[in-house]
N, C-alpha and C positions, 0 to 999 in steps of 0.2 A: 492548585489543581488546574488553574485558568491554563497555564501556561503549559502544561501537558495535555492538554485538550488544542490548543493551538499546532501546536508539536504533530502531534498526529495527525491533524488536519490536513498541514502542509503534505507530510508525508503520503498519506490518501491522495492527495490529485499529483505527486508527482510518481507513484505507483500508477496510476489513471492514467496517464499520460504514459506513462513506458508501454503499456497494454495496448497497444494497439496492434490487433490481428493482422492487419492490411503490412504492416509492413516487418522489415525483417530484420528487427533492431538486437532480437536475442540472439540468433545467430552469432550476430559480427560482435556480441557485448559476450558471446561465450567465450568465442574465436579470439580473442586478443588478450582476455585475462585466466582464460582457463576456470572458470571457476565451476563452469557445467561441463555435462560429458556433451548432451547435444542440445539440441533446441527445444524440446517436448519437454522436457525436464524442467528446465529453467520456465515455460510457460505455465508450468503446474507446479513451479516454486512460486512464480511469482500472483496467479490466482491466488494461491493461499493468502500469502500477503495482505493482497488486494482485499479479500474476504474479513480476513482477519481484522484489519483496519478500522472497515468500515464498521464490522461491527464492533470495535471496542469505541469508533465516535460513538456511535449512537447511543453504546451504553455511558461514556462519560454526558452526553449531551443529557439525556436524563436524569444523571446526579447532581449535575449542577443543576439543571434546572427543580429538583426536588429540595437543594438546602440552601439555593440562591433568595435570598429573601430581599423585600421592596423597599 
């Protein structure tokens, strides 16, 4: 379960790292694979995500730390 808790961690800051408001990375990341219609979309794809993420660490960070024994 360590290693699924790792997994999504990474994922977490490299979702973090794409979010960044300041600049115009969904755009040009829609513009060349099509995967969005436009840019608002994909930033309300990728919130969710983001949301998402965070809280499934926190909820695995508490499981382990609830059957992690010393």
């Amino acid at each position: 379960m360590k290693w699924l808790w790792y997994t999504l961690s990474l994922i977490l800051v490299v979702l973090i790292l794409i979010n960044n408001p300041k600049t115009d990375t969904l755009r040009t990341f829609s513009g060349t694979n099509k995967l969005f219609t436009n840019s608002s979309e994909a930033s309300t794809i990728l919130e969710i995500l983001t949301w998402s993420s965070a809280s499934l660490f926190l909820c695995f960070t508490i499981i382990l730390r609830i059957y992690t024994t010393y």
